[in-house]
C-alpha positions as CSV (number, residue, x, y, z in Angstrom):
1,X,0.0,0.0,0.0
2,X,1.3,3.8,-1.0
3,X,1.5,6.9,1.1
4,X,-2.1,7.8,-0.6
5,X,-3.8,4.5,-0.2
6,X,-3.4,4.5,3.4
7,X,-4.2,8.0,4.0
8,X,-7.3,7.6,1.9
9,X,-8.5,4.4,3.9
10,X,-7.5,6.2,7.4
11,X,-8.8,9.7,6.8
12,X,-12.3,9.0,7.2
13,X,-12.0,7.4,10.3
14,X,-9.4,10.1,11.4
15,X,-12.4,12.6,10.9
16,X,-14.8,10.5,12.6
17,X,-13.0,9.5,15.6
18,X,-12.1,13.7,16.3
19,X,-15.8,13.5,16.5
20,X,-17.2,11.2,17.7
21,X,-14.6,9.8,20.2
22,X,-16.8,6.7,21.4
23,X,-16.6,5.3,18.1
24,X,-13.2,4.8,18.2
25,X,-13.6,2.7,21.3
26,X,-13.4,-1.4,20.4
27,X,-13.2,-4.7,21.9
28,X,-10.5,-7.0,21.2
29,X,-11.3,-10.4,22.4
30,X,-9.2,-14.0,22.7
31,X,-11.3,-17.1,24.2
32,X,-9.5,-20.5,25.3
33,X,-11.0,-23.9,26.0
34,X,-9.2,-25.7,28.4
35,X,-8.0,-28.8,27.1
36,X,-6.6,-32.2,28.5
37,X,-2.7,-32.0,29.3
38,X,-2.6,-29.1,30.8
39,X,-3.3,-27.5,27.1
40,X,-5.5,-24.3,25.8
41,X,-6.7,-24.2,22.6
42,X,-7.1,-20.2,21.3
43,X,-9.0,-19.1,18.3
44,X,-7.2,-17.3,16.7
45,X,-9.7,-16.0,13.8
46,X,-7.4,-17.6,11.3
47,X,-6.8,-20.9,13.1
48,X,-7.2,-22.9,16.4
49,X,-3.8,-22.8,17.7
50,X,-3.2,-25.4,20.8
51,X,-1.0,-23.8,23.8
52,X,0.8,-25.9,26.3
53,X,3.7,-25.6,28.8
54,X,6.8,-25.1,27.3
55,X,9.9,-27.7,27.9
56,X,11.2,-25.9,31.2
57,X,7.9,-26.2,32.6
58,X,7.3,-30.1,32.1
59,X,6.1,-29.2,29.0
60,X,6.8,-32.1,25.6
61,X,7.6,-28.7,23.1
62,X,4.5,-30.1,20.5
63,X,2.2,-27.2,21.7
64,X,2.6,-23.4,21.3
65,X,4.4,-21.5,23.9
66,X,2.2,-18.7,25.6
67,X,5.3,-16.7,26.3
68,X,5.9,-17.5,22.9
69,X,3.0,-16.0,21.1
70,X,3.0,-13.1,23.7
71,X,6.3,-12.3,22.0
72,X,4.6,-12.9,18.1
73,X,1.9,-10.5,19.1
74,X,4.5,-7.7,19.9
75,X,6.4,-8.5,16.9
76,X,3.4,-8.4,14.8
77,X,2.0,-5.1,16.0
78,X,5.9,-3.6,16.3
79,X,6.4,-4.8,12.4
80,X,2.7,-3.6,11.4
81,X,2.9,-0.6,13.0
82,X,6.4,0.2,11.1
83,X,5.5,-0.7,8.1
84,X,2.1,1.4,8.5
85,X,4.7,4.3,10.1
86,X,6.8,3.9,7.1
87,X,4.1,3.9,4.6
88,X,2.5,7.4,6.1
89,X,6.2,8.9,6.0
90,X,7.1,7.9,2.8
91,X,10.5,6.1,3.9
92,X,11.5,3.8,1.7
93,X,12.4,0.7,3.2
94,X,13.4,-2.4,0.9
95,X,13.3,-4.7,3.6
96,X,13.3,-5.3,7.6
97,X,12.9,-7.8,10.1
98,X,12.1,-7.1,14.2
99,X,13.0,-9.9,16.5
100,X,11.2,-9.9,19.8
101,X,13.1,-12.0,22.6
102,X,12.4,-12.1,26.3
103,X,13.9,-13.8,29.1
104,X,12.3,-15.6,32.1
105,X,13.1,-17.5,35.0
106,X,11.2,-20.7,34.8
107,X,11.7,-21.6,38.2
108,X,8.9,-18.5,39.1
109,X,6.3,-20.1,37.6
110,X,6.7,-23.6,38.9
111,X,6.8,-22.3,42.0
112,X,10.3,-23.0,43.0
113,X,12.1,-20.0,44.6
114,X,9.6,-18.0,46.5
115,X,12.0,-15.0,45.4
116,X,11.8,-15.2,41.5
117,X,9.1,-13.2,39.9
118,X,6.6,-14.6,37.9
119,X,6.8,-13.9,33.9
120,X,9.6,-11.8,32.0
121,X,12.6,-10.2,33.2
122,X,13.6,-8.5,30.3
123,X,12.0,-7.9,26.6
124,X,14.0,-6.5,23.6
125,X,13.0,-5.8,20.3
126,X,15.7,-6.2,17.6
127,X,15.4,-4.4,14.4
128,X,17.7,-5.2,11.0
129,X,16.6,-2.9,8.6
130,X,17.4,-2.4,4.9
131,X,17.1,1.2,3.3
132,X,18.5,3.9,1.9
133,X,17.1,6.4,3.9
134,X,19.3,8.4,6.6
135,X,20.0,7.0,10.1
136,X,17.8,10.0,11.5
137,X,14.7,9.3,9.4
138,X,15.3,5.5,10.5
139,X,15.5,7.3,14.1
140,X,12.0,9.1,13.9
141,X,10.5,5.8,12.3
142,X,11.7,3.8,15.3
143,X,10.8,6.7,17.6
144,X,7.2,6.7,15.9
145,X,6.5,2.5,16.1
146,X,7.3,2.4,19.6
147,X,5.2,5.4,20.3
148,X,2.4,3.7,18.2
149,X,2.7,0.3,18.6
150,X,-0.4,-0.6,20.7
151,X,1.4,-4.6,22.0
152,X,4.2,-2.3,23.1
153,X,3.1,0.2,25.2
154,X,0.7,-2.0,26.8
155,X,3.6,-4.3,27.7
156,X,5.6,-1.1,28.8
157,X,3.2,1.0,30.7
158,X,1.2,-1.8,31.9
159,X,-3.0,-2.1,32.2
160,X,-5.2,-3.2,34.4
161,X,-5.9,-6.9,34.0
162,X,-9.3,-8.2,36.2
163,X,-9.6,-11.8,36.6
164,X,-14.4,-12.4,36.8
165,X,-15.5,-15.6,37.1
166,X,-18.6,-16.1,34.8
């Protein structure tokens, strides 16, 4: 998609939202079914995908990693959110990857040291980036997919999460 295309598609609901700011309220939503050894199967829209523990945790590796596709999501909205950055800037970019890796301290969520926090110590996003443009417009467009990158600064600045019991 061009500078124009995206414009065009995002201008109306630019206008609309400056408007009307309920309407640009939504509802993401993710449902899980509990399955037998100790898996969850997710929906993802496009596919079921079947979650398990991972290896550290006693899990056998054949099921998808939670931590795992925590880290996808931010590397699918970091890498959408570029390329929709770049497109609305006109940077050319002829090609570019983002790597997000995290480490964790598995003995937190088993349980095992009081001590050791439960989830992520650490998150990094990794960016190798091919393009002709200058090391300050590469700046800005980093600058602007952090700031816009909606997996990111939820991870960053944190939410509210309530746990209701249906």
């Amino acid at each position: 998609m061009d500078t124009e295309a995206l414009r065009a598609k995002q201008a109306p609901l630019k206008s609309r939202y400056r408007t009307e700011p309920e309407a640009a309220m939504i509802t993401l939503r993710a449902e899980g079914r509990v399955g037998e050894d100790v898996t969850c199967s997710v929906d993802t829209g496009r596919a079921l995908v079947e979650a398990g523990l991972h290896p550290s945790g006693g899990g056998t590796g054949l099921h998808a990693c939670s931590g795992d596709m925590l880290l996808q999501a931010l590397a699918a909205c970091a890498g959408v959110t570029f390329g929709a950055v770049a497109t609305s800037m006109g940077v050319v970019v002829d090609d570019a990857r983002v790597t997000a890796e995290g480490e964790l301290d598995a003995r937190g969520t088993l349980g095992v040291a009081k001590d050791v926090p439960v989830g992520f110590k650490a998150v990094r996003l990794r960016w190798a980036i091919d393009s002709p443009e200058p090391p300050e417009t590469l700046d800005t467009l980093l600058q602007l997919t952090e700031r816009y990158c909606v997996v990111l600064q939820t991870l960053t600045k944190g939410v509210p999460v309530t746990l209701v019991r249906d």
